[in-house]
N, C-alpha and C positions, 0 to 999 in steps of 0.2 A: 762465663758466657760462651756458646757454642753455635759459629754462624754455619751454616749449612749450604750450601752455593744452589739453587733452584735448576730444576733438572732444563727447565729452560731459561735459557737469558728472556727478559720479558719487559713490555711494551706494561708496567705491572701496576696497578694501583687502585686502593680500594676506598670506599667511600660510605656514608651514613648521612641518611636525609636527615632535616629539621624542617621544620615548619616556617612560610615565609613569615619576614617580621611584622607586616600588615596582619596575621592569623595572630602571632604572638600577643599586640597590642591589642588588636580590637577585633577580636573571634566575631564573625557573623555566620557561620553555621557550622555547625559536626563535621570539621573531619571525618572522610571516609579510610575507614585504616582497615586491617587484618584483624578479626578479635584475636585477643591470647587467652590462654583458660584461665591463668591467675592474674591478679594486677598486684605483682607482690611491689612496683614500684608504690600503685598509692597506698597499699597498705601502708608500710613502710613511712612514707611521708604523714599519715594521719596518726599514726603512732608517735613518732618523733612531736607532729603537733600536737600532740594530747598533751605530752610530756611538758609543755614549757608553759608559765604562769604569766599572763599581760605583764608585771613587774620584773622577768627575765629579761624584756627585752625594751623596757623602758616605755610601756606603755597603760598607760589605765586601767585598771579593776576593771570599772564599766559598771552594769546592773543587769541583773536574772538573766546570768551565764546560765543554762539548762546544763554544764557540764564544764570538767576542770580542762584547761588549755586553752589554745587560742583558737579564733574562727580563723577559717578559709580567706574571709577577705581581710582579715588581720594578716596574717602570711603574705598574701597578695602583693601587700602592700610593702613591707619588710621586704620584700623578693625584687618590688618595681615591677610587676606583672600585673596583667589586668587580673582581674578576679573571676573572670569565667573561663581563662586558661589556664589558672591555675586549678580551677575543678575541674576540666577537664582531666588534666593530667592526675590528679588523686584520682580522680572515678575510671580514669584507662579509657578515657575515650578520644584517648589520641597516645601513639608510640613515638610520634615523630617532635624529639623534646632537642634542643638544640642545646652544644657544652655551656654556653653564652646563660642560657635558662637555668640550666642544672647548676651551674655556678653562681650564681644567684639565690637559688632556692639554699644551696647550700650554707649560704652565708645565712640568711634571713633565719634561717631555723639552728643556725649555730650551730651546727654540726662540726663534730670534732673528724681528725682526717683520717679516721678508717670510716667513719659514716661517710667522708665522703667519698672515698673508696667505694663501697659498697652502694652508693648513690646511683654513680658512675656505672657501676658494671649491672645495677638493675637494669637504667637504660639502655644498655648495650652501646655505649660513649665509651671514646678514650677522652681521662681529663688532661685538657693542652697544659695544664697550669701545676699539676702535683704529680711529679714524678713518683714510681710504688717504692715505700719503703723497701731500706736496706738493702739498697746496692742491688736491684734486681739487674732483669735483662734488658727491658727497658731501659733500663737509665743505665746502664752500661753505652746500649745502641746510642743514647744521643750524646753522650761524649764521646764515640766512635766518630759520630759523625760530624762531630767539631774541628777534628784533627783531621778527617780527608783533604785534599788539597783540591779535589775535583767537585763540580754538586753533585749533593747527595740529599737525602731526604728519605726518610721513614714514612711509609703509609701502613692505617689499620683496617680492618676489615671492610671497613666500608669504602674504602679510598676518600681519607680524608687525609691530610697531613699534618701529623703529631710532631714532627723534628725536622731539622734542615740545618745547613751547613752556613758558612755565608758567601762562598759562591753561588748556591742556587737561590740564595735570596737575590743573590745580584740578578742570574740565569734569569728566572722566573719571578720578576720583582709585582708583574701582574695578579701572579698569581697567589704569592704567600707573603705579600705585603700585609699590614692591616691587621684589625682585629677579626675574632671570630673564627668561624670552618670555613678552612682552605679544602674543600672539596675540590679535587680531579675532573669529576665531569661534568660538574657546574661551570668551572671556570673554562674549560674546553668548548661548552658547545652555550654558555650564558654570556663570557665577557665578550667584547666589542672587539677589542685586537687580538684575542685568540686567532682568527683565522688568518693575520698576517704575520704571527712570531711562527705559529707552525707552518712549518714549509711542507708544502702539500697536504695541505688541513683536510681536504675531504676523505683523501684515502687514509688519512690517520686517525679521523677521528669516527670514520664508518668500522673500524681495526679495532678501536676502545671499546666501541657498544659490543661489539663480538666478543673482545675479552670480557667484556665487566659480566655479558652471560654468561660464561664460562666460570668464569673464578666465581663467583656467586651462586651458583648453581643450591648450591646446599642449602641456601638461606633464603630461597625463592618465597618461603612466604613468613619471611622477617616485617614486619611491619616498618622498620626504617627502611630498607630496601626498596619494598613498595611505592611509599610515600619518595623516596626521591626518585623512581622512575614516571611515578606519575607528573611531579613538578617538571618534571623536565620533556616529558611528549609533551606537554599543555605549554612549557613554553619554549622549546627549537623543534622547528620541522624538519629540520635535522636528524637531533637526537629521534626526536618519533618514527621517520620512515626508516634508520637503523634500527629500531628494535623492531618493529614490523617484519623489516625483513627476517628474521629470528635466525640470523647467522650464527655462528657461534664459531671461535678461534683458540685454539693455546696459545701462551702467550709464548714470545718470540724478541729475542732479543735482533740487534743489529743497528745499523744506524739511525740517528736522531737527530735532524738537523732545527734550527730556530734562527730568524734572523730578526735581530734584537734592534730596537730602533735607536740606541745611540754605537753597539759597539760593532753591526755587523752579524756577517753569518756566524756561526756555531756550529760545527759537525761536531757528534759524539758516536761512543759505540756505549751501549745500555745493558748495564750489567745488573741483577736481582738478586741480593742474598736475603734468608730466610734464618729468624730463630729457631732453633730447632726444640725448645720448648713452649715456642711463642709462634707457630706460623701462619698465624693474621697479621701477622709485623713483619712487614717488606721492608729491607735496607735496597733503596736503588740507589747504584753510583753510577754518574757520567764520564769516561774516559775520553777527552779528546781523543780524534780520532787524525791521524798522523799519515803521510801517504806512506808505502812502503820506501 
């Protein structure tokens, strides 16, 4: 493993929309997404369904199957997803697939764990739950960051967070408590005490829309990208009059204060390492920050 220190210290993290869990359970209309040219996701997925016989998975024969596998709302069902989300996601008329979902489907269709590998990296997901085989970088970084004594926390492309320490579980217990995607700018500009842990939350969190333009610039018409900046102008007017303004920042390290509601302030100084064969995979570390 070879960390590579980031040409700037940075304010850094990245993030991948999903779909709220009201669309997941009971779709009422098309997602508006980004088309892509292929949906090698639902390919993919119809295939793997062709492949499995009602008896694979402990369910009934049936009568005048038109074709060998299981139906759509057979899967559905095995997944615990409605049946119109899940077509949507085979037919690709929506990108915005949550790890929660994909882990699910994963299961349902019995997918062995480079299927689900490859699951995962269709949707453009890091999976929270299956570290990459064989001692990669990944899984280097999160026993890296087991051993830090400071928080620390791993973000992926999207600024979601894949790893953490358990100082910053303590740090940030609002944040990467829980099940699910611990998304950065959901929790920033979505949760309720967001604006009183970050100390001076307007100027920090008008600084994140400016980065997350920046750092994402390349991927502007990724359809998870999309879909979670739209979720989120539609719900903080906040988030929406930063990106309006269409500023844009490098990132920038420096202090990082938080005043926690049982132990007090936190001053840190924010420090950003990068894989240097992985650099979607942000290691930040928090250094208490100490007077001279």
């Amino acid at each position: 493993m070879i960390l590579v220190q980031d040409q700037c210290l940075s304010y850094n993290w990245n993030q991948q929309a999903e779909a709220p869990e009201s669309m997941r359970n009971r779709p009422t209309s098309v997602p508006h997404t980004t088309p892509v040219p292929q949906n090698q996701l639902g390919e993919f997925l119809r295939a793997k369904r062709d492949q499995l016989r009602p008896e694979d998975v402990d369910l009934p024969p049936g009568f005048r199957r038109r074709a060998p596998g299981l139906r759509r709302e057979e899967v559905a069902t095995l997944c615990h997803i409605s049946p119109t989300w899940y077509t949507w996601i085979e037919q690709g008329r929506t990108q915005a697939v949550s790890t929660d979902t994909l882990g699910a489907i994963a299961t349902g269709l019995h997918l062995s764990n480079a299927e689900r590998a490859y699951l995962f990296q269709l949707a453009a997901r890091a999976d929270p739950e299956h570290s990459p085989e064989n001692g990669s970088e990944t899984h280097q970084l999160a026993d890296l960051v087991k051993v830090i004594r400071t928080p620390a926390y791993i973000l992926d492309r999207h600024w979601d967070a894949i790893a953490w320490n358990r100082p910053a579980a303590l740090l940030f217990e609002d944040w990467l408590k829980g099940r699910g995607v611990r998304n950065l700018l959901r929790y920033v500009f979505l949760h309720p005490q967001a604006p009183s842990f970050i100390v001076n939350w307007p100027e920090r969190a008008q600084r994140l829309v400016a980065e997350y333009r920046s750092d994402t610039a390349a991927w502007r018409d990724d359809p998870v990208r999309q879909a979670l900046v739209d979720e989120l102008r539609s719900a903080s007017r906040a988030f929406d009059a930063a990106w309006q303004s269409q500023k844009v920042l490098s990132r920038e390290g420096g202090l990082r204060a938080f005043e926690h509601a049982r132990s007090g302030r936190h001053e840190y100084q924010q420090f950003t390492l990068r894989v240097a064969q992985h650099p979607d995979l942000k290691l930040t570390v928090l250094v208490p920050d100490e007077p001279a």
